[in-house]
N, C-alpha and C positions, 0 to 999 in steps of 0.2 A: 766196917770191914771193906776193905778195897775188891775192887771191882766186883763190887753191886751196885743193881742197877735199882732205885729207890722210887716207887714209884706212890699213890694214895690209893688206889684200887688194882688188884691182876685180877683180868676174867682171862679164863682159861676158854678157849672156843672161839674160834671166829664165825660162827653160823649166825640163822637170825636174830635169836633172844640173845649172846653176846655182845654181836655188835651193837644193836638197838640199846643195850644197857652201855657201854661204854660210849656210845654217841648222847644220852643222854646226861651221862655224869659231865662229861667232858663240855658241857654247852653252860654249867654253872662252874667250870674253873676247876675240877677236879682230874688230876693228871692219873691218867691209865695207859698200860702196858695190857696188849692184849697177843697173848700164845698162842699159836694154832698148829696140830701136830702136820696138816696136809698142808700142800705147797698151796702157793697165790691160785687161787680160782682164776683163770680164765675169762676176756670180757666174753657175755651171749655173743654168740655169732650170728653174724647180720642175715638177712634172708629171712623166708617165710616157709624154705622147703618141708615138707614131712617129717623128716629125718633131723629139722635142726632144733625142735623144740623141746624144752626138758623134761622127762616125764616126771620127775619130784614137781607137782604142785602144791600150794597151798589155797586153801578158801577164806580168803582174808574178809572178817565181819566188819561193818562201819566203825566200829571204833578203832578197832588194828586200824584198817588205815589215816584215821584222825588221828592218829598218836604216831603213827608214820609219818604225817605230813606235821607235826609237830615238830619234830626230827628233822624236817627239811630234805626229807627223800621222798614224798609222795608224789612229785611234782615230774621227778626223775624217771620213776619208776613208771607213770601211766606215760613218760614219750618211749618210753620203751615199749612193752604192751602190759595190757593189764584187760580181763576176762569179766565185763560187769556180769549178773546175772541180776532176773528179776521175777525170777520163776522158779519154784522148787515143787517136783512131782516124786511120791514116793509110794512105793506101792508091794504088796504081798504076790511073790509068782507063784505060791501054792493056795489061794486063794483070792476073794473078790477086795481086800481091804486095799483102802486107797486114799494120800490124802496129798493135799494139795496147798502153797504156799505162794500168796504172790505179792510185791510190791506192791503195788494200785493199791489191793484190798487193806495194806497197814499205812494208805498212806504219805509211802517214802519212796525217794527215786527208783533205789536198788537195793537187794537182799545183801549182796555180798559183792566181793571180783576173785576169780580164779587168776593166780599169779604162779608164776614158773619160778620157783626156789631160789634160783639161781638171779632172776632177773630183781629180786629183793636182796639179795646180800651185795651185787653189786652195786645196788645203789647206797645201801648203808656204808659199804667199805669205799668205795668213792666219797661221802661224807665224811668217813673217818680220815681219809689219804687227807684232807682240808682243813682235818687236827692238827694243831701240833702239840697238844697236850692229849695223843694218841699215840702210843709207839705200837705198830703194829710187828708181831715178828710169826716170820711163818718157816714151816717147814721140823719144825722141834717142839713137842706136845712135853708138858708137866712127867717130873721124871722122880722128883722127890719133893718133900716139903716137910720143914719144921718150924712147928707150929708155937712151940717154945723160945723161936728165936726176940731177942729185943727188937727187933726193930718191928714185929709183928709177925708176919709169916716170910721164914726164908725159901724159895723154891729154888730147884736147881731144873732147867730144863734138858732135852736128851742131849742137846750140842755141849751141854756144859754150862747153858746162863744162868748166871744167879741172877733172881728177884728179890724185892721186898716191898712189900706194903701191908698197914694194918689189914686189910679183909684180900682175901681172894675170892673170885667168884668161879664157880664150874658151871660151865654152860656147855662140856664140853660131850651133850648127848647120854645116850640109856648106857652104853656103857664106861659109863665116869672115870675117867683116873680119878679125877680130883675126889669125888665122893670115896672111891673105896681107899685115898692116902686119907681121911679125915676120918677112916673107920663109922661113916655114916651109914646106918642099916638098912636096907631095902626089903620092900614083902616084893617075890616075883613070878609070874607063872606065865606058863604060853599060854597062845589062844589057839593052841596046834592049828597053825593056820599059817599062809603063805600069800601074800598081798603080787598080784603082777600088774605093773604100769606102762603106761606106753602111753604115746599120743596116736588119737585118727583122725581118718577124713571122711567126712559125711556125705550122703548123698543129696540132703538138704539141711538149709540154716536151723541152727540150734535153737533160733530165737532165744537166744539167751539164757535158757532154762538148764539145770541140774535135772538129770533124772533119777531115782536111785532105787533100786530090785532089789528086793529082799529073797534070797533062792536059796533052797536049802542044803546046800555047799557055803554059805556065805553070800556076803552083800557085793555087789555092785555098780559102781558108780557111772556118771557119764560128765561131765564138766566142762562146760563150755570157754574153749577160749578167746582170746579175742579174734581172731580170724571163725566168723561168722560157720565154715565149713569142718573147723576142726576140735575136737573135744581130748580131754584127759582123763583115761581111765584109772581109776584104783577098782581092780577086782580082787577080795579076797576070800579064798577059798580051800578048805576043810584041807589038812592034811592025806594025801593021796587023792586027791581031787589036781591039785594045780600043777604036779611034775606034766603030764600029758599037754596041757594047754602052752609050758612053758615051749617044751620041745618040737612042737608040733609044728609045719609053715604054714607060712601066713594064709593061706587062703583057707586050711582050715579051722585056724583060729580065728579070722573073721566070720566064717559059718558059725561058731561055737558059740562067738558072741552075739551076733545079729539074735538067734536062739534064745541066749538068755534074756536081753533086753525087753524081748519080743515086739508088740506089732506097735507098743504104744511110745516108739521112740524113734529117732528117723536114726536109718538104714548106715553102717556102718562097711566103706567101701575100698578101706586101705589103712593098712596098720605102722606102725614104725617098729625100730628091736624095742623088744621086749624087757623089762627090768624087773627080780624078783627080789624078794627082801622078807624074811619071816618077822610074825608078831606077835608080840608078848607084850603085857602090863606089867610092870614097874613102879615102885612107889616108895623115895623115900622116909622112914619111920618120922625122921627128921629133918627139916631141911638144912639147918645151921646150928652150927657149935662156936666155938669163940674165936673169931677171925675170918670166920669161913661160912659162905649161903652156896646154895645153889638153884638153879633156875632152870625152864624148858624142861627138856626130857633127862636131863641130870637129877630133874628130883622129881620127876613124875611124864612116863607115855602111858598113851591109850593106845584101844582101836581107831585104825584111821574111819571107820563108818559115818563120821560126821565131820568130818575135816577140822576139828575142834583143836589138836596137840597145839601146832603154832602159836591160835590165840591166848591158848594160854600160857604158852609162852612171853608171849609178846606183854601179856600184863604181868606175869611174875618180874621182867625186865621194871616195868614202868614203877610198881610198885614198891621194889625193893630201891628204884632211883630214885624215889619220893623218900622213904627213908633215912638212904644215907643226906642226900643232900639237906635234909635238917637238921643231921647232927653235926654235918660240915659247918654249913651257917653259924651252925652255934659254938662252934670251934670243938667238939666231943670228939672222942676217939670214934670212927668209925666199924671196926670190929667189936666192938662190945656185945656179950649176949643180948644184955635188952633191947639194944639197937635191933636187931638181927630176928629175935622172935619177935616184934610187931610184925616185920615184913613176914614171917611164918604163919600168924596167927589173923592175917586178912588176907594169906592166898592157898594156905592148909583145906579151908573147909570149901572154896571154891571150886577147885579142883579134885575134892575128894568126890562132892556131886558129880560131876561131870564124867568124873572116871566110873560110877554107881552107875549113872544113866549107861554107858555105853555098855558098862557090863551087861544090863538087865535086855539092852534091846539084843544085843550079839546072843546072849543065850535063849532068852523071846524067842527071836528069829531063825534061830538054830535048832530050834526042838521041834523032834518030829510026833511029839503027842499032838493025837488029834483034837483032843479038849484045847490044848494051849492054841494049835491053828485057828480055830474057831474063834477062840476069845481075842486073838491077837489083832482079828479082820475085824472082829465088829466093835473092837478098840480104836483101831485106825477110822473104819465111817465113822463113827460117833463123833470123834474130836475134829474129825474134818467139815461134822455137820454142825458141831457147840461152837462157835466163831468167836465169843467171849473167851475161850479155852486155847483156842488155834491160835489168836492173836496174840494173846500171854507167850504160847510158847514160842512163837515170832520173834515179837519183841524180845524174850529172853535170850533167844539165839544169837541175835545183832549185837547183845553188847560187848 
């Protein structure tokens, strides 16, 4: 068919598990076309002012960023900034439970780095600009697709581009085109809850630490970024709970917060605007049918309470790029179901944990039975005092 544009992989998405997957195909000789319905992201803007940092962060574990720097962007990304932490304090504000996580005691340099969203895709899409077995096209998001076509899958994007390649990938976020043109099922519900982010400024160094409040409206985060004075909130909180904090000025939303954090956390002394964003879990039934996977929050988001979505993001990317690339090598059609449920069936049950854990702790957290309160604190001392326990759960955090 004339003018198609023929490509061995479409990921639909330019975000991070996108690019990270099309940077990885593309580095063993596989040629991708990657859609993205929003225009060219913008470089960071230089400075260190209040107002210039992004409040989408991510909590990137040691391995996201090994597999980053695998990629050839982790190099990039820490001259830009990057947030180590080596401290994690977590604690109950309706009671005394409290536990506590730090580098030293596993060990290893650092727990994690706090990373501004933005300052990750550009350095992936700066890798990709360095492809030329990357066509990136931005501005026109997946508009149809046929799945029955010969040459694999024919898509037509909103400008009018036609695609084709054996597999398409959707990475293109919780609410998919690409999932729902492949009639992929989703289970969905809200967490009738409203996440608000921003960046602050402290009145002393974070030392490096995460702190995070369990309050009975919702958790609360604190994140340290790389400027020693400034942190990144995720706070999210109960429906009718967060409209008032959204709308309110800053001074007395910096009251509101100093309050919640309370005394065990250094002093919060200037806000930036404010960003809101509701959250719901998501989960596709399936991830892949014939020709078609999807990855990131296309086929599964959480609760941000543990900064966890990305990562697993990032290894749905890595794993389904270990995949194709072995049936590339061996010269196989790339869309093939079997090809496509391995990649399902070594990152289905991982994610399904993860998504159970956060369920269990958000609703834990959230109940106001005073039996659950009780159990929930002398849960958290215990494992903070079992250190064979603590470390397990450490370690399983990092990878």
């Amino acid at each position: 068919m004339s003018g198609v544009e023929k490509v061995d992989v479409i990921v639909v998405g330019a975000g991070i598990a996108g690019l990270s997957l099309a940077l990885a195909l593309a580095r063993v000789g596989i040629e991708v076309a990657v859609i993205e319905a929003a225009a060219e992201p913008s470089p960071p803007p230089g400075g260190s002012e209040l107002g210039l940092w992004d409040s989408r962060v991510s909590a990137l574990t040691p391995a996201s960023t090994t597999w980053l720097d695998e990629l050839g962007v982790w190099g990039a990304m820490q001259a830009q900034r990057t947030g180590p932490y080596t401290r994690m304090s977590v604690w109950d504000a309706a009671g005394t439970g409290e536990i506590t996580f730090s580098a030293a005691a596993l060990g290893v340099p650092l727990l994690g780095h706090i990373v501004e969203n933005r300052v990750t895709i550009r350095a992936l899409l700066d890798g990709a600009r360095q492809r030329s077995d990357i066509r990136l096209h931005w501005g026109a998001g997946i508009e149809s697709a046929n799945f029955s076509h010969g040459e694999g899958v024919l898509v037509r994007t909103q400008d009018g581009r036609l695609l084709a390649a054996p597999l398409v990938v959707g990475a293109d976020g919780a609410r998919s085109r690409t999932r729902d043109l492949a009639a992929l099922q989703t289970r969905t519900w809200s967490y009738n809850q409203h996440a608000i982010v921003t960046t602050v400024r402290l009145a002393a160094p974070h030392q490096h630490t995460c702190f995070q409040v369990f309050l009975d409206t919702g958790p609360l985060a604190l994140l340290p970024l790389s400027d020693p004075m400034f942190c990144s909130i995720v706070w999210s909180l109960d429906d009718g709970c967060w409209e008032g904090l959204r709308d309110c000025d800053d001074a007395d939303f910096i009251i509101a917060l100093n309050r919640a954090l309370g005394s065990g956390c250094p002093t919060v002394v200037a806000t930036a605007a404010r960003g809101v964003f509701p959250l719901n879990q998501c989960h596709a039934t399936d991830y892949v049918r014939e020709g078609v996977a999807l990855i990131g929050d296309a086929a599964h988001s959480i609760h941000p309470l543990a900064g966890q979505g990305i990562n697993l993001g990032l290894k749905d990317a890595a794993v389904l790029a270990e995949e194709i690339t072995a049936v590339w090598q061996d010269d196989m059609p790339l869309g093939q179901t079997a090809v496509l449920r391995r990649y399902q069936r070594r990152r289905k049950t991982d994610n399904l944990l993860m998504m159970s854990a956060m369920e269990g702790f958000k609703r834990g957290f959230g109940s106001q039975n005073p039996a659950i309160r009780v159990a929930r604190n002398a849960g958290l001392n215990w494992v903070d005092a079992a250190l064979p326990i603590k470390n397990w759960l450490a370690r399983e955090a990092l990878a």
